[in-house]
N, C-alpha and C positions, 0 to 999 in steps of 0.2 A: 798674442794668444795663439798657439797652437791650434790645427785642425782637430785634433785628436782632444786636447783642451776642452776646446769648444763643444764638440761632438758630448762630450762625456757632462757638459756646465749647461748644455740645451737640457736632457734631461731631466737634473735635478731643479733647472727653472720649471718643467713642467711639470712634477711634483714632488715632494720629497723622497727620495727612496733609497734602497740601503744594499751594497756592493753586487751583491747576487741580484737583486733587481735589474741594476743595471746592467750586467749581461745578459739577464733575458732579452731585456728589451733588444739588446745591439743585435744579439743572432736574428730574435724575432722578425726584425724591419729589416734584416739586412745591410746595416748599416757599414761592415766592415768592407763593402763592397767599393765606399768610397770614403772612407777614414780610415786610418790606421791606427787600432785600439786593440790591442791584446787582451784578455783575460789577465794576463800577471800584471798589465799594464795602468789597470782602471784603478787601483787602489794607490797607487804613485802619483797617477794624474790629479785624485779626490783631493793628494795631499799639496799639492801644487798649489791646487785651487783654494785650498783650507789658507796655507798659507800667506795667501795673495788676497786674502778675506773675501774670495767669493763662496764661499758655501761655509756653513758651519756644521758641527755634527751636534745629535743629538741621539739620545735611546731610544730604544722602541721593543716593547715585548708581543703588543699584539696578536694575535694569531699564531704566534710559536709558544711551543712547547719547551722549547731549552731557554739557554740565558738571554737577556735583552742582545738587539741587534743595534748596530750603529747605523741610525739615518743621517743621511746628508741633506740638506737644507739650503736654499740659493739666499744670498741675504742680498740688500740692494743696491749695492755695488757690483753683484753677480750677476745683478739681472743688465744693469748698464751695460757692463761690461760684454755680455754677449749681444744685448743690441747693437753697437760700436761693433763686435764682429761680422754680425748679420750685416749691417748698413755695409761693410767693406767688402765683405765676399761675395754681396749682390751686385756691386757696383766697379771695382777690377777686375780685368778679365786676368786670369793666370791659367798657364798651363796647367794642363787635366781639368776634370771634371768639378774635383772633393771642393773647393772651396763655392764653387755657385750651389752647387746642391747642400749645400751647408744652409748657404743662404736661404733657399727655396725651404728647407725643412724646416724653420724658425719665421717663416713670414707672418703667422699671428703674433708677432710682438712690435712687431712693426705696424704704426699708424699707415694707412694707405697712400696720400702724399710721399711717405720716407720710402714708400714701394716704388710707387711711380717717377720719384727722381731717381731714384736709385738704378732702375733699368733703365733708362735715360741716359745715367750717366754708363751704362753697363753699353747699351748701344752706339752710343756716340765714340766710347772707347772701340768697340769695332770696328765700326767703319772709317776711323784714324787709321787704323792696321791694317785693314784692307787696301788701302790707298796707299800705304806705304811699301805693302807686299807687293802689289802691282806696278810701284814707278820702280821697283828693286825688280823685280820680274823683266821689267820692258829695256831697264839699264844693262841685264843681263845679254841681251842681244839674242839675235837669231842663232849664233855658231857656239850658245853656252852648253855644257854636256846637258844630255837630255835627261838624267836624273837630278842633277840641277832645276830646268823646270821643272820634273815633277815632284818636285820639292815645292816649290811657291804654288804650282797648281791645285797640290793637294791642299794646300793652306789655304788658301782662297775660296777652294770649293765648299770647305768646313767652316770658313768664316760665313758663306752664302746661305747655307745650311744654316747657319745657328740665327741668322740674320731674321731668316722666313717664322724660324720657329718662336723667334721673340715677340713676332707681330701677331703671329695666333695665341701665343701667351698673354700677353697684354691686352687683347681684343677678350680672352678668357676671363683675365682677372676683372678687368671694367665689369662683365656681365656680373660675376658672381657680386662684386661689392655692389654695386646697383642694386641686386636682388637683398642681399643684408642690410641695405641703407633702407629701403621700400618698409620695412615692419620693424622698428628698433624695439628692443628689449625695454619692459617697467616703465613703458611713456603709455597715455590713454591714445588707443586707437584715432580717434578723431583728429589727433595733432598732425597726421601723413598719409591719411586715407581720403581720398572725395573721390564722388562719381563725376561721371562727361555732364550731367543736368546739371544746373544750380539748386544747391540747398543751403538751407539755414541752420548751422549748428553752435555747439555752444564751447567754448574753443577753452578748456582748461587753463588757471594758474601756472605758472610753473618757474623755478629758475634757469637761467641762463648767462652762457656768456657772450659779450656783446660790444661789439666797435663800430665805431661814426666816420662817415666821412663825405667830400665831394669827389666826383670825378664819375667817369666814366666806367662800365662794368669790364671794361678791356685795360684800364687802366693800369700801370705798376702799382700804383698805390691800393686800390684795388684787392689786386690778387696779392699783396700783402698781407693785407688783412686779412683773407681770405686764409693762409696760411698761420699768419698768429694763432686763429682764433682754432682751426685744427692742431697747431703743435699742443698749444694749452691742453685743449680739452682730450689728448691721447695723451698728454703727461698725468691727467686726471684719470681718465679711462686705468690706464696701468695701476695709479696708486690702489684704487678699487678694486682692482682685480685680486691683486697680493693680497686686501682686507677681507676678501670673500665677499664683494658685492659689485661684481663685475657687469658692465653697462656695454650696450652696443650705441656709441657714437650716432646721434640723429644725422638728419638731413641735416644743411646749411638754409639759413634762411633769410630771406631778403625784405625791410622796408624801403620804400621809395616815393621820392617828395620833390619838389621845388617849391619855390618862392612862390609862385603862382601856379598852384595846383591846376586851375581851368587852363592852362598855357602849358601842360608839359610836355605833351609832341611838338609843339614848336621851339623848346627850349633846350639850347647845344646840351650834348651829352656829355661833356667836361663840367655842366653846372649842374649835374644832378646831385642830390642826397639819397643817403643812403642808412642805414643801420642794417649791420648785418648780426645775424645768433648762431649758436647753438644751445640747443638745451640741455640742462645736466638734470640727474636725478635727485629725488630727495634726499636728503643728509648728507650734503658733501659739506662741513662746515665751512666760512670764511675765512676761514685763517689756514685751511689746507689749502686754497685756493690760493693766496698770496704768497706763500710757501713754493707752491706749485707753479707762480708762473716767476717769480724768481729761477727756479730750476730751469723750466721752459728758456727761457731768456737770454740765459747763461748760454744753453748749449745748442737752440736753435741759431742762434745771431740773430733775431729778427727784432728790431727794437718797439714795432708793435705789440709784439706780445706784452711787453709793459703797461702799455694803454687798456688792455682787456678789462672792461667791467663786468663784476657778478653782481647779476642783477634780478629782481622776481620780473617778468613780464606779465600782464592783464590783458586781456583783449576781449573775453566776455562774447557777447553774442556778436557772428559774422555772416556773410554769405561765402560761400567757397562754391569752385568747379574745375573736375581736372584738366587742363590744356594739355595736347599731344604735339610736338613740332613746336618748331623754331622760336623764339622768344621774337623776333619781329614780325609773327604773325599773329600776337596775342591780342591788338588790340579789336578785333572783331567778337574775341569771345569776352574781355572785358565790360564793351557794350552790350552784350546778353547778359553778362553779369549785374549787370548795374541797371539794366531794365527789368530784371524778376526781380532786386530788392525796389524798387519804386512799385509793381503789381503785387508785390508781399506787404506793403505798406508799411516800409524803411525807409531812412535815406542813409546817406554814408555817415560813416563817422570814423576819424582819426586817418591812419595812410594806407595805400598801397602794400596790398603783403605778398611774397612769395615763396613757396617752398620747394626746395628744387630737392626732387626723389632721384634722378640722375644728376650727375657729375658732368656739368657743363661744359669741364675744360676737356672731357673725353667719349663724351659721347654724340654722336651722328645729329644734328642738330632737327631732324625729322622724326629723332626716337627721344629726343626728351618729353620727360613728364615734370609738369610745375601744377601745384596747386596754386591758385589765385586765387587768394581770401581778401575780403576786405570789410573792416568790422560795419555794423550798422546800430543805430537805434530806430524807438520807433518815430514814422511821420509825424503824428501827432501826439 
C-alpha cells in the first residue's frame, strides 16, 4: 500500500466520508505536507481501494440539497489492511519523514503493546545504522574529502537527534496510556480505584478474559500470557468499536498463590501461580470471542492466545489499599492490609489479587500504582 493509499484509507477508517470531505480534511490537517495526495488524485486512489475491497461506497443525501452524494465506507479488511501499514511505517525507518508520520497519525488503532514493539523495533533499527554509518565513517580514514565526512556526520547527527526524541516520545506515550488505563470506559468505578487507607468494598461481577499459569512474573512464559491476553482483548476492543460500542481496554490483573499459601515468601519464584485477566464489557457474545481469538491467533503468532478463557469472575466483598512503588516492597503494606480486615472482623478468603494501573514493563518502579485486594468473609 501506498503512502498516499494509506493517507487517503486512514481517513475513511475514521469515518465515513465522501470525496470533498476528504479534501477538506487533507488541506485542513495539512496533511499534503507529508503525503503526496492531489485533489484530482483522491478519487483514483478511492478507486484503487474500492477495488482492493478496502472501502466500499454507499449514498448519502443528508444535508444537501442536490443529488445523493457517494460515501466511502472502510470495510474490514480496510481496516487490517492499514493497521499492517501503521505496524510497518512505525517500525522501518525509510528515508524522509511521510511514512513514521503516517504511523504517528493512526496510532489509535493500534493496541499499545503493537506501539511499544513497534518503536522498539523503530529504535533498534537505528541504532544498527548508526553503527554502521560510524564503522563506514571511521573506514573512511582521516585523508576522505571533507564533504564526504560531512556526509556521514550529518547522518549520524540526525540519527542522535531522532534517537533523544524517541525516548521523550516513549516516556510521553507511557504517561498518557497510564493516565487512560487509570479510569477505563463502562467498568464500575470501584474495580481501579482505592485509597493509600484500607477499605472494605464490594467488588462487581463481571466478565473477563483469563490465563493460568506457574512461573515466575519475569518469566517468558509469563510475559506471554501477558501479551495473549492484550492481543485478544484489542482484537475485541476493535470489533466493538466498528459496532458502535467502543470499550477502553482495563488494567491487567493479577492472582497469586502457592501450594502453601502461609509459606509464600519463602517459596522460589519459578513455583508461583498465577491467573492473570482482563475484563470485557457486557455483551460481547461467546462465540464473537472464539471468532476473535481464532483471528487473534492467526495473526499474532502467539499460541497462548488459543488458551484464553472467557470467563464471568466473582469476588464479592474484599479489602483493597492502593500501594505506591516497587512490588518488592508490597509486603509491609500487605500486613496492614490484613490487620484492618481481622479489626474489621474478616478474615481472608480465596487468593492474593492485583491490579496493576501502570504498565510494569515500563514504568519507573517507584511510580507504580497496584491495587491490592484481597477478598474476605466475615469472622464469624
Amino acid at each position: 500500500m501506498t503512502n498516499a493509499e494509506a493517507a487517503i484509507l486512514s481517513l475513511v477508517v475514521e469515518q465515513p466520508r465522501h470525496g470533498y470531505e476528504i479534501e477538506a480534511v487533507i488541506a485542513e490537517r495539512g496533511m499534503r505536507d507529508w503525503t503526496e495526495v492531489g485533489f484530482s488524485s483522491i478519487y483514483y486512489l478511492l478507486k484503487k481501494l474500492e477495488d482492493r475491497g478496502f472501502v466500499v461506497r454507499t449514498t448519502c443525501s443528508e444535508g444537501s440539497r442536490g443529488p445523493a452524494r457517494v460515501v466511502y465506507r472502510a470495510t474490514e479488511a480496510g481496516v487490517a489492511a492499514l493497521r499492517a501499514a501503521t505496524i510497518e511505517a512505525l517500525s522501518v525507518p525509510q528515508p524522509g519523514d511521510a511514512p513514521f508520520l503516517l504511523g504517528l497519525s493512526n496510532l489509535p488503532l493500534l493496541a499499545p503493546e503493537e506501539v511499544r514493539a513497534a518503536l522498539d523495533d523503530y529504535r533498534r533499527a537505528l541504532e544498527t545504522k548508526q553503527a554502521e554509518l560510524a564503522a563506514r565513517r571511521s573506514k573512511a580514514g582521516p585523508d576522505a574529502p571533507f564533504f564526504v565526512t560531512a556526509m556521514f556526520d550529518r547522518s549520524l547527527a540526525l540519527i542522535r537527534a531522532e534517537l533523544v526524541w524517541l525516548s521523550q516520545f516513549e516516556a510521553q506515550y507511557v504517561q498518557e496510556e497510564a493516565s487512560a488505563m487509570t479510569e477505563p470506559v463502562s467498568f464500575p468505578p470501584v474495580l481501579f480505584k482505592a485509597r493509600k487507607e484500607p477499605e472494605i468494598v464490594e467488588v462487581p461481577d463481571t466478565w473477563c478474559l483469563t490465563l493460568s499459569g506457574t512461573g515466575a512474573p519475569e518469566s517468558p512464559e509469563f510475559q506471554q500470557a501477558v501479551e495473549a491476553l492484550y492481543g485478544l482483548a484489542y482484537t475485541l476492543k476493535f470489533q466493538q468499536k466498528a459496532a458502535g460500542r467502543d470499550f477502553k481496554v482495563p488494567p491487567l490483573e493479577g492472582l497469586w498463590w502457592t501450594e502453601r499459601p502461609e509459606a509464600f515468601a519463602e517459596t522460589p519464584r519459578d513455583q508461583w501461580q498465577w491467573q492473570l485477566l482482563i475484563r470485557m464489557p457486557d455483551g460481547i457474545p461467546e462465540a464473537q470471542v472464539a471468532a476473535a481469538r481464532e483471528q487473534a491467533a492467526a495473526k499474532k503468532k502467539n499460541p497462548r492466545i488459543l488458551d484464553v478463557r472467557f470467563e464471568r469472575f466473582v469476588e464479592g466483598t474484599a479489602a483493597q489499599v492502593l500501594h505506591v512503588g516497587p512490588f518488592s516492597e508490597e509486603g509491609p503494606v500487605i500486613q496492614r492490609l490484613h490487620a484492618f480486615i481481622a479489626e474489621r472482623g474478616y478474615r481472608l478468603r480465596g487468593r492474593h489479587h492485583e491490579v496493576y494501573l501502570s504498565d510494569f514493563r515500563r514504568t519507573p518502579p517507584e511510580k507504580l500504582k497496584t491495587i491490592l485486594r484481597q477478598p474476605v468473609e466475615p469472622a464469624t
